[in-house]
Backbone bond lengths (Angstrom), bond angles and torsions (degrees), N, CA, C in turn:
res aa  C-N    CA-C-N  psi(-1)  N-CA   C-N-CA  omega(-1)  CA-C   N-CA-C  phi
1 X - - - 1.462 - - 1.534 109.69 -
2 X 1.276 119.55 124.67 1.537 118.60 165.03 1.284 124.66 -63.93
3 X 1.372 130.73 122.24 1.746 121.24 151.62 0.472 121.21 -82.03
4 X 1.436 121.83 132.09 1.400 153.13 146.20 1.693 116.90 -34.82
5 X 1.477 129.85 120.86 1.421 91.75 176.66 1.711 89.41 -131.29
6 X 1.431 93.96 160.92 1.889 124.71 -169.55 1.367 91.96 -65.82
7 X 1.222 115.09 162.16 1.647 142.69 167.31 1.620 99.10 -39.50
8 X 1.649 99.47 -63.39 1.569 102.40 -173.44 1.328 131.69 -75.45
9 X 1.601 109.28 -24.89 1.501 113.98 144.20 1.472 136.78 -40.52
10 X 1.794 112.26 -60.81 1.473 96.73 148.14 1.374 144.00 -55.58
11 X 1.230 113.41 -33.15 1.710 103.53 160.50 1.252 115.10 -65.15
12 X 1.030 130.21 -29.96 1.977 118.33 171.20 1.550 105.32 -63.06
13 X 1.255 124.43 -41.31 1.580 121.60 173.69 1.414 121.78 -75.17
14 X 2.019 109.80 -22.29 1.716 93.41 149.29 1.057 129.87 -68.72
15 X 1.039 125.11 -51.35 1.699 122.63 158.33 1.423 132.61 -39.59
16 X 1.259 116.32 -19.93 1.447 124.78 170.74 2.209 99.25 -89.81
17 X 1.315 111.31 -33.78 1.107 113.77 -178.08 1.146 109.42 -81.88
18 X 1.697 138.00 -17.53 1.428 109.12 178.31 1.525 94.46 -113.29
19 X 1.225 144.37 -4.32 1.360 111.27 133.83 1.669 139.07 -38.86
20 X 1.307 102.96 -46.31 1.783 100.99 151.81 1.478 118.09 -44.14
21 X 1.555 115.11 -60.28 1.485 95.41 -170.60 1.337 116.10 -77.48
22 X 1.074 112.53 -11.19 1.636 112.16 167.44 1.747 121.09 -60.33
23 X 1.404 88.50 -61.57 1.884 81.86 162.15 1.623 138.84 -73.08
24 X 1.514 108.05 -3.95 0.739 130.03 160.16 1.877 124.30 -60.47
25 X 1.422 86.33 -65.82 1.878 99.02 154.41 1.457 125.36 -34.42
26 X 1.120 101.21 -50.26 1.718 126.06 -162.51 1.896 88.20 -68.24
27 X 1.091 100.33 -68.02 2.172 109.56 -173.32 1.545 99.03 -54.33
28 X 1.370 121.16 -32.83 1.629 119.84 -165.21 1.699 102.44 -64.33
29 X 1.417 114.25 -28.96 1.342 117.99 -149.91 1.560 101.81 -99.34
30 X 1.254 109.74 -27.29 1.333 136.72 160.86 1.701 121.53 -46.47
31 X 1.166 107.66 -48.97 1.381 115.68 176.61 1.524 123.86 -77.58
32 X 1.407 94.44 122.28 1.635 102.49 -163.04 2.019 108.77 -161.90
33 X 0.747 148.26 103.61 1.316 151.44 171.06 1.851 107.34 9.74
34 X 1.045 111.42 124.24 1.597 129.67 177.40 1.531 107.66 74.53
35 X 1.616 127.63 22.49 1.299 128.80 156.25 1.523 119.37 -78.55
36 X 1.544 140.84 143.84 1.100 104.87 -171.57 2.263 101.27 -115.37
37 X 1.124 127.81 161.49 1.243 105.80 163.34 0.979 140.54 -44.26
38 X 1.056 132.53 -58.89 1.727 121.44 145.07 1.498 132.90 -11.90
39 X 1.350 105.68 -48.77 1.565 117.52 168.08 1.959 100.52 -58.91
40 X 1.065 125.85 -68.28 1.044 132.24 150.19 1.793 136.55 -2.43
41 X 1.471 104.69 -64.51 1.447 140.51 140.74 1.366 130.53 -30.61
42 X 1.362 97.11 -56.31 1.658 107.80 167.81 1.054 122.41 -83.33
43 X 1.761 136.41 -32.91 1.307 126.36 168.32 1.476 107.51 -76.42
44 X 1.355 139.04 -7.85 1.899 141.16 -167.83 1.993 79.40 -78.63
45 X 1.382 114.13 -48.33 1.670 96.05 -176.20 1.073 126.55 -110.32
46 X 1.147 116.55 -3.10 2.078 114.09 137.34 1.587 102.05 -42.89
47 X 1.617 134.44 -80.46 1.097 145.52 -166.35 1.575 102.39 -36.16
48 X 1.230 107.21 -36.32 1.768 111.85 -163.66 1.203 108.08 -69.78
49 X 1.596 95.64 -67.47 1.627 91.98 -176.62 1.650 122.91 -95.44
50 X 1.716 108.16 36.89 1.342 104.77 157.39 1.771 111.57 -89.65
51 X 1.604 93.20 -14.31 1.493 94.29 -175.28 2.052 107.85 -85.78
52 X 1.153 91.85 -20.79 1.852 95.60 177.84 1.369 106.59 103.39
53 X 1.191 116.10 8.16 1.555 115.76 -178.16 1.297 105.06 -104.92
54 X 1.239 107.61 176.74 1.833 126.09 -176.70 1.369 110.19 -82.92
55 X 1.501 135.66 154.09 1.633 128.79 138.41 1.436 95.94 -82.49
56 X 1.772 83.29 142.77 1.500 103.91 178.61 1.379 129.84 -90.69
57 X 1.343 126.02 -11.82 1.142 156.85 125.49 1.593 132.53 -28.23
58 X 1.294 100.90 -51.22 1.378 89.24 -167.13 1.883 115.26 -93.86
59 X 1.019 105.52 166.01 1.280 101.78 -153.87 1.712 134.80 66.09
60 X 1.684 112.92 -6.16 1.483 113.96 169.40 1.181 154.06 -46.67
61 X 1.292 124.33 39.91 1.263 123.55 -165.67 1.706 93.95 108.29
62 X 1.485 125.03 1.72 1.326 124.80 127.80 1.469 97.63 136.11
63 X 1.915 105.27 8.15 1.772 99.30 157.21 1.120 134.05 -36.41
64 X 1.253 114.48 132.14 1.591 94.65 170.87 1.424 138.05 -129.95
65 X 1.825 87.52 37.61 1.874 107.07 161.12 1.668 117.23 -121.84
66 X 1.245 103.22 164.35 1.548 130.82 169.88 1.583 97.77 -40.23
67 X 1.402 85.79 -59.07 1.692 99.12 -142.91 1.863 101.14 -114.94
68 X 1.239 104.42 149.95 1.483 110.61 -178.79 1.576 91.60 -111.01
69 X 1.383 120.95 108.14 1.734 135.34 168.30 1.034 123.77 -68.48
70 X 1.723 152.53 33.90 1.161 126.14 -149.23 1.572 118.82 -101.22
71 X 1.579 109.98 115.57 1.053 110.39 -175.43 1.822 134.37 -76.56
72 X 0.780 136.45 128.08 1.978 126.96 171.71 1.540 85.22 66.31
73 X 1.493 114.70 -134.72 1.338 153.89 -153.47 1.802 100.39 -67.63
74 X 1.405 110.29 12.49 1.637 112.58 175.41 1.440 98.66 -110.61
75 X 1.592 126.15 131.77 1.175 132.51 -125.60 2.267 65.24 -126.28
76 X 0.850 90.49 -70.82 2.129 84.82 -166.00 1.717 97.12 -146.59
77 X 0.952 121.33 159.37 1.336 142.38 157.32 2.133 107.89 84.57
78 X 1.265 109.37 23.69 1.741 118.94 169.19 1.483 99.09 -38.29
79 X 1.409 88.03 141.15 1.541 111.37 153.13 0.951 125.39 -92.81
80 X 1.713 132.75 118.25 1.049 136.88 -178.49 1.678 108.80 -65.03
81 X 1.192 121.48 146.72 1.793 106.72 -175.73 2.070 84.57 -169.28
82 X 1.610 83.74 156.04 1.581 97.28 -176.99 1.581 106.08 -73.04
83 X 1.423 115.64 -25.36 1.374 122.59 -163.87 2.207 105.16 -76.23
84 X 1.286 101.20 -24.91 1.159 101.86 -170.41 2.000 112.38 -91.52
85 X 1.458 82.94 93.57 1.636 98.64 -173.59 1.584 123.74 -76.21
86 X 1.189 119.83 108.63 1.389 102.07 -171.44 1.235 132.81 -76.31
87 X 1.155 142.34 152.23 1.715 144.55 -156.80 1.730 100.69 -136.85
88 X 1.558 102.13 161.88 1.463 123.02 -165.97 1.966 80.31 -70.31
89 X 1.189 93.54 165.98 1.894 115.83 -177.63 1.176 91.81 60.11
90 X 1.543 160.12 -48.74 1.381 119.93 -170.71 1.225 150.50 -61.01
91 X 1.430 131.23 139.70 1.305 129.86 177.75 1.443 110.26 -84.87
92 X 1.408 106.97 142.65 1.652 106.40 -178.97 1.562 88.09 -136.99
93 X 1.580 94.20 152.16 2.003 119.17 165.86 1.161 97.24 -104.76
94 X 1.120 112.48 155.51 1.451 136.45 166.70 1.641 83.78 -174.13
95 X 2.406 76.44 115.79 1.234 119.41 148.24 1.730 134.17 -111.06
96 X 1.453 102.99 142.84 1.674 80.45 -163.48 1.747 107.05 -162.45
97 X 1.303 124.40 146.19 1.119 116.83 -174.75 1.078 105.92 -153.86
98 X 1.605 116.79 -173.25 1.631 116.08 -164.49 1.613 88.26 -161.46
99 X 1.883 100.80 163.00 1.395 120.21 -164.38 1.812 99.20 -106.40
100 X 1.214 129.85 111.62 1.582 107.90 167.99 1.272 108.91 -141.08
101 X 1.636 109.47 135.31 1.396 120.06 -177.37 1.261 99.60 58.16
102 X 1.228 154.11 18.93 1.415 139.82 -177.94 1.304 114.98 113.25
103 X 0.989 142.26 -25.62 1.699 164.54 -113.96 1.578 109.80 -143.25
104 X 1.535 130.06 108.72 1.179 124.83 177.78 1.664 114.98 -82.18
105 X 1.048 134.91 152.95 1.370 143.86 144.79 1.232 123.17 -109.25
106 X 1.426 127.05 137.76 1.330 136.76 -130.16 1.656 108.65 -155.02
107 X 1.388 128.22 111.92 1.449 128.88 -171.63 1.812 133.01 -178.60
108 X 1.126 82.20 135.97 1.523 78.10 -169.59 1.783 114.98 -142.74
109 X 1.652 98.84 148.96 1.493 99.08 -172.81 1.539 99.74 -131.86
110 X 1.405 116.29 163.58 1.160 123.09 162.75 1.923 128.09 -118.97
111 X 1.166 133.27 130.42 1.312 116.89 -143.42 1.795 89.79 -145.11
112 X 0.988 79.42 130.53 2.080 103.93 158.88 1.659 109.96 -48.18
113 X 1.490 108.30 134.72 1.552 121.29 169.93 1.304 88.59 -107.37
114 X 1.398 113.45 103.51 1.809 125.80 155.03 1.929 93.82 50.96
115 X 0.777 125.90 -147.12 1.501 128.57 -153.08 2.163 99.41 -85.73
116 X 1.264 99.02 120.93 1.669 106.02 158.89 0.871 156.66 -80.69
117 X 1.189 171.59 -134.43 1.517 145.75 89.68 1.465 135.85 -52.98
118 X 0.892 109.19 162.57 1.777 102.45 -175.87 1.796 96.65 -64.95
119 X 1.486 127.00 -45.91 1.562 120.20 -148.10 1.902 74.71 -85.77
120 X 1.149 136.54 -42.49 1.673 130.79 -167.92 1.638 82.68 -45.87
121 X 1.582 110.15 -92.63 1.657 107.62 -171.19 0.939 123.70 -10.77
122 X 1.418 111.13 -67.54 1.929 107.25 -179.86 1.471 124.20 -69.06
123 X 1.298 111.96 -26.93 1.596 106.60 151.23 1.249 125.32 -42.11
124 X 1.614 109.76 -45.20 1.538 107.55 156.47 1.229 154.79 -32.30
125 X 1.326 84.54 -69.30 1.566 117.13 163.92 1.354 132.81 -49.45
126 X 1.374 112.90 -54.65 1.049 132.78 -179.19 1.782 113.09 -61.85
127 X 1.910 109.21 -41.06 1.224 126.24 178.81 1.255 103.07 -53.38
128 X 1.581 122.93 -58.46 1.404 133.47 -177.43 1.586 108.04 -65.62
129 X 1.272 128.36 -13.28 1.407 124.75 -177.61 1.808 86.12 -75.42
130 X 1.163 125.78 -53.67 1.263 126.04 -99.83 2.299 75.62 -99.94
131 X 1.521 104.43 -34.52 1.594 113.30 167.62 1.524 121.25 -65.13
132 X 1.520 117.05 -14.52 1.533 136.41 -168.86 1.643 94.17 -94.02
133 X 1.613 114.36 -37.27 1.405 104.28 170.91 1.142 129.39 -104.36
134 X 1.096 112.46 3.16 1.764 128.53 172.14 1.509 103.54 -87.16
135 X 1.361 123.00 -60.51 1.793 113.61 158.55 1.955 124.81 -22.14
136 X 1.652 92.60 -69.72 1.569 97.23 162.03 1.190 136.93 -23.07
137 X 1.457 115.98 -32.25 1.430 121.78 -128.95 2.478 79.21 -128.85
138 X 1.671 98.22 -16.09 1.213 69.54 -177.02 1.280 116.07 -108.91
139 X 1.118 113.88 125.24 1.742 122.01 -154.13 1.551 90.85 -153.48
140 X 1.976 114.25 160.07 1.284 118.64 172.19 1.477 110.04 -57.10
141 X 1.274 114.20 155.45 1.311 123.63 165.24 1.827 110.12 87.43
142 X 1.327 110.93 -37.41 1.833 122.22 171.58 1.541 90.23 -61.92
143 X 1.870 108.30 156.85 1.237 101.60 157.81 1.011 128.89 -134.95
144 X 1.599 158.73 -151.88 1.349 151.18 -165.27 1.460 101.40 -70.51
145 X 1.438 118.35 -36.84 1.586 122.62 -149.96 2.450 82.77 -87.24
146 X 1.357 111.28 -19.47 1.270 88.06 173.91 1.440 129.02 -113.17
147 X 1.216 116.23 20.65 1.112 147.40 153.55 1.981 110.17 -78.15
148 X 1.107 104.81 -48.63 1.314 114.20 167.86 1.657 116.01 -53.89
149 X 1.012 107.94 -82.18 1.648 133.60 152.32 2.114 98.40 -5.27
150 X 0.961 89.54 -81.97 1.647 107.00 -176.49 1.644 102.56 -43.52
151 X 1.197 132.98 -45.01 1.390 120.60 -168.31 2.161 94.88 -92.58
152 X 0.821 133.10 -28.57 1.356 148.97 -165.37 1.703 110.98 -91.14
153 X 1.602 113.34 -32.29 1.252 109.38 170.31 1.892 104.98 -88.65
154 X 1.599 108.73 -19.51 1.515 96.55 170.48 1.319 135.77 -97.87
155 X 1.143 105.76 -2.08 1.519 121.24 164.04 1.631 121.92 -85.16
156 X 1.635 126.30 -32.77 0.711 121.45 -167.73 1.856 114.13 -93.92
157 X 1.682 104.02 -6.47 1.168 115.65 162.67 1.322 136.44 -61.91
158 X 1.479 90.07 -41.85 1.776 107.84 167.03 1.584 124.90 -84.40
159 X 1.758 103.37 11.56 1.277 112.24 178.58 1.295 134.11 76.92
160 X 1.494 105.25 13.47 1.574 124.05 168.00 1.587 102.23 -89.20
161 X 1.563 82.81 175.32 1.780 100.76 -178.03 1.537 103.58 -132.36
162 X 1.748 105.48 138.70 1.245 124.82 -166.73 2.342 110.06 -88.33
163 X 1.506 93.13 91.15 1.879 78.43 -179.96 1.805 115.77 -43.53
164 X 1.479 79.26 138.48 1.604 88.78 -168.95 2.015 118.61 -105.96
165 X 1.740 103.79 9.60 1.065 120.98 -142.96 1.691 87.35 -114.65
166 X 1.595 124.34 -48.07 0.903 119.74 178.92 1.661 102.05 -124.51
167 X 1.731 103.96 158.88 1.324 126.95 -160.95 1.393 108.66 -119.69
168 X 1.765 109.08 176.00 1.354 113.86 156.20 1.437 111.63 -103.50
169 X 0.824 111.28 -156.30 1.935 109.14 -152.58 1.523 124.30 -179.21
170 X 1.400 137.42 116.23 1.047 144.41 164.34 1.610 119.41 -16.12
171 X 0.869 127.48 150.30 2.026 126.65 -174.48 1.138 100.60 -160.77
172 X 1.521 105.05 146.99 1.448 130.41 177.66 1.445 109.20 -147.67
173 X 1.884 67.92 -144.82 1.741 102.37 151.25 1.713 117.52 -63.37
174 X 1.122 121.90 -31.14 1.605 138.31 160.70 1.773 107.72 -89.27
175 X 1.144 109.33 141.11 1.693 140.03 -179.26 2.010 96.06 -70.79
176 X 1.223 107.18 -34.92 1.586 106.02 168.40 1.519 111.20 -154.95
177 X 1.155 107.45 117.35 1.643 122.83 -170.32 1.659 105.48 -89.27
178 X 1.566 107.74 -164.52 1.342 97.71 162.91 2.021 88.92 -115.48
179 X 1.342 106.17 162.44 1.339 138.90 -15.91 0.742 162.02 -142.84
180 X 1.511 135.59 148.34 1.287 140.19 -135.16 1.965 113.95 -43.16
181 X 1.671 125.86 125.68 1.176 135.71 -150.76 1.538 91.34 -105.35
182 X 1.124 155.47 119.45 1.548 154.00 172.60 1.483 106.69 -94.83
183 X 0.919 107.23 135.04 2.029 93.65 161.70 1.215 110.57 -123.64
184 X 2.037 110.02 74.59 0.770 127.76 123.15 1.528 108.78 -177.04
185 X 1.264 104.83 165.42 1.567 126.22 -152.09 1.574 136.43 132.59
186 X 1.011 114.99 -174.05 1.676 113.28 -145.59 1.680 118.14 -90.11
187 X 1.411 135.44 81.14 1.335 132.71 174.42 1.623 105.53 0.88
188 X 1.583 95.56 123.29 1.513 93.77 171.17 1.768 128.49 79.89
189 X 1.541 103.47 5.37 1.422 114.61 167.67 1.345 131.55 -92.09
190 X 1.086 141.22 -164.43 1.481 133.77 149.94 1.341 117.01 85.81
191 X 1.207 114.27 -146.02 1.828 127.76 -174.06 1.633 87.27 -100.34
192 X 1.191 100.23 135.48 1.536 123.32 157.06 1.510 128.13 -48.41
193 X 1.085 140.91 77.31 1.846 123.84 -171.38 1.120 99.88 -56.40
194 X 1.342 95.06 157.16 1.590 133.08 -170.75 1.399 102.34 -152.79
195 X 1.306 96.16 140.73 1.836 117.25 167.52 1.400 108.02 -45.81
196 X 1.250 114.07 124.68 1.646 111.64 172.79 1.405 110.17 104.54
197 X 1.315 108.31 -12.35 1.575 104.60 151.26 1.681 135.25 -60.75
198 X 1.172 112.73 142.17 1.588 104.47 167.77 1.535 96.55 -132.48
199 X 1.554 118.79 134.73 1.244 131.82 138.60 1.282 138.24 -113.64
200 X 1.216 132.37 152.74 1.348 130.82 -165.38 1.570 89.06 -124.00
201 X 1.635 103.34 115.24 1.925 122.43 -164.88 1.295 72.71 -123.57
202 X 1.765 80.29 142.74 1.703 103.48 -172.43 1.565 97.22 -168.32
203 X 1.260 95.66 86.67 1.911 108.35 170.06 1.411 100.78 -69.41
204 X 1.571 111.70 114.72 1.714 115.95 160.41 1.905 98.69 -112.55
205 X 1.653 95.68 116.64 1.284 117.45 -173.23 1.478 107.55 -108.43
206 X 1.444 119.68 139.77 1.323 137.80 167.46 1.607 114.05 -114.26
207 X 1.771 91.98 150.95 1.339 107.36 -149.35 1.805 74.27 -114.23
208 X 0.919 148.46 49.12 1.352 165.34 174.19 1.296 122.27 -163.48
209 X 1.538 113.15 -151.19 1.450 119.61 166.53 1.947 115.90 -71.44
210 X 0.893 101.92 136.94 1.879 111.52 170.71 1.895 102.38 -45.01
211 X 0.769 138.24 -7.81 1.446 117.11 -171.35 1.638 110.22 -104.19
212 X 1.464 90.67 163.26 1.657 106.59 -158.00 1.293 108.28 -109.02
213 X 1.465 134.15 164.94 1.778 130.93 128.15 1.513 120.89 -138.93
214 X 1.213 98.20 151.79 1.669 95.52 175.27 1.587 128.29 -74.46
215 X 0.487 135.97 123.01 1.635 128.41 172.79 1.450 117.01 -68.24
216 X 1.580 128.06 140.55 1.625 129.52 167.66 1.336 132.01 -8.84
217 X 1.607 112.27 -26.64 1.440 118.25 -158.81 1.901 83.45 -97.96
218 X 1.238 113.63 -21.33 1.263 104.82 172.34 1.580 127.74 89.28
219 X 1.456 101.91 3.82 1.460 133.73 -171.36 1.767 103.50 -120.84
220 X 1.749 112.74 -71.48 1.164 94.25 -163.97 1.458 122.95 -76.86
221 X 1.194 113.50 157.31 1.623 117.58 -155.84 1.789 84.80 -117.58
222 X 1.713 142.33 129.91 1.296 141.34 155.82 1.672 98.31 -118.28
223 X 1.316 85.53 173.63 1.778 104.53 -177.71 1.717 100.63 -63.86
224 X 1.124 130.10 177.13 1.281 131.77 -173.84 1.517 92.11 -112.30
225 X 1.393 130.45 -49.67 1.342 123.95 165.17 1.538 124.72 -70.45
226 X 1.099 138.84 13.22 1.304 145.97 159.35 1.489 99.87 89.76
227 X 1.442 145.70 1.19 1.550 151.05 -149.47 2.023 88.31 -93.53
228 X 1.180 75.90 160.84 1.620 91.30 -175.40 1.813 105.50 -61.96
229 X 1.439 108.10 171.68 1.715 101.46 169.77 1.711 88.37 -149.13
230 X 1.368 113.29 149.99 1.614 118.80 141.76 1.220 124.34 -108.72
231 X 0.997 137.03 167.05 1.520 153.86 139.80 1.993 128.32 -136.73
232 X 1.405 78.21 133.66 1.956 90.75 174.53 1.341 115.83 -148.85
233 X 1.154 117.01 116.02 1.325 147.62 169.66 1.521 156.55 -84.29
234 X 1.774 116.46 87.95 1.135 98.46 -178.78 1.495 128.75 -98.77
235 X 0.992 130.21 175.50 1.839 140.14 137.10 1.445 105.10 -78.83
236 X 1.868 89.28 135.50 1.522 91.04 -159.64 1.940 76.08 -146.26
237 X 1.074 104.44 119.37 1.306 108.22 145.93 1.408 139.84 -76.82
238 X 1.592 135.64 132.46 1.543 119.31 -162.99 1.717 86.82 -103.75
239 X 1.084 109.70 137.04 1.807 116.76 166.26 1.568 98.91 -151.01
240 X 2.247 93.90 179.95 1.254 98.20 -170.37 1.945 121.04 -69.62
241 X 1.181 88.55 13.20 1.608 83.58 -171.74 1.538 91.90 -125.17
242 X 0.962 154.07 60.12 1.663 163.66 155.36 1.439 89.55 104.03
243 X 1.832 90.98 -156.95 1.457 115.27 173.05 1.681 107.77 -95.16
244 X 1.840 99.42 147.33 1.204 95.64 -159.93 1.221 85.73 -118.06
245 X 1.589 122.45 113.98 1.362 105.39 166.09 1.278 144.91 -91.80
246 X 1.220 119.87 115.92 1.768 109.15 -158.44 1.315 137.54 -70.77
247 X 1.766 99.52 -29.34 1.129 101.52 172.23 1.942 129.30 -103.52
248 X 1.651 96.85 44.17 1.311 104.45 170.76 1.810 105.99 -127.80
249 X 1.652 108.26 143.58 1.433 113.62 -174.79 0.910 102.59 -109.46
């Protein structure tokens, strides 16, 4: 079942959402050659609980970080670890959220280690194009399948591939609601939006083939062909005046 949420419900989840991008900011500026994730890790929950709020993450189903690290060829869900040293050309994710008053916030960016490649950049780019038109697209009356559509017709133009293994997802009072956000599928399918929706859209793009695997720890998810991946992620509220996105400042 979808919730619906009140006027004042979404403002408790902007406020839970730009504390995300705030600490989010804070780790972006952070990242730089010989930092390690962990270093990373440890300031995402200093930041947390100077603000009095929860990580939303940790402890989930029995995680047991702040922050989801995923470096190059890690598609979503990295382990932050002291051993994983970062170097010039890498791309790193950091996903990350927080619990307030009841209310999750939900977000994710992907960011340059000191200088990239030209095809890394536009993997970038293109990822963030592809969330800039999937936002657009979520308004009353559009529906999941064109929101889908929108991140899947712009990625696959520029010759990327859309992961098909993990999704975006409804948010609340729950860390993942229903319902489930794909980025990809057919203009004009799906559940109908309606005002009072919130989803948290999160194009994870490959710079290879679309397919996934898990690794031992049973968490991290990499490309199956070893090719780079991004992901960036907002909370986006749908109302009568567009999409409102919460977790951007």
């Amino acid at each position: 079942m979808i919730t619906l949420k009140s006027r004042k419900e979404i403002e408790l989840m902007r406020a839970a959402n730009v504390m995300v991008a705030e600490i989010l900011d804070i780790l972006r500026e952070l990242v730089r050659p010989g930092v390690t994730t962990m270093d990373l890790e440890v300031r995402a929950e200093e930041e947390t609980r100077k603000r009095g709020v929860k990580p939303a993450f940790k402890g989930y189903y029995g995680f047991p970080w702040c922050l989801c690290a995923s470096l190059n060829n890690v598609v979503v869900h990295g382990m932050p670890s002291e051993d994983t040293v970062l170097k010039e050309g890498d791309i790193l994710g950091m996903d990350f959220g927080v619990l307030y008053k009841g209310f999750y916030g939900d977000s994710a960016i992907t960011v340059p280690v000191g200088e990239i490649s030209s095809t890394a950049r536009r993997l970038l780019d293109v990822t963030a194009q592809s969330l800039d038109r999937a936002i657009e697209a979520a308004v009353p009356d559009n529906t999941l399948g064109d929101i889908s559509f929108a991140v899947q017709s712009c990625v696959e133009a520029e010759g990327f591939s859309v992961v098909r293994d993990f999704v975006g997802h409804g948010i609340g009072r729950k860390l993942h609601e229903a319902p489930q956000v794909p980025n990809f599928g057919e203009a004009g399918k799906g559940v109908k939006l309606q005002p009072g929706m919130v989803l948290a859209i999160e194009p994870m793009i490959n710079q290879g083939g679309y397919k996934t695997r898990v690794l031992e720890d049973g968490w991290t998810a990499v490309t199956q062909d070893g090719a780079l991946s991004a992901h960036f992620e907002h909370t986006v509220a749908v109302t009568d005046n567009g999409p409102y996105v919460l977790s951007r400042i």
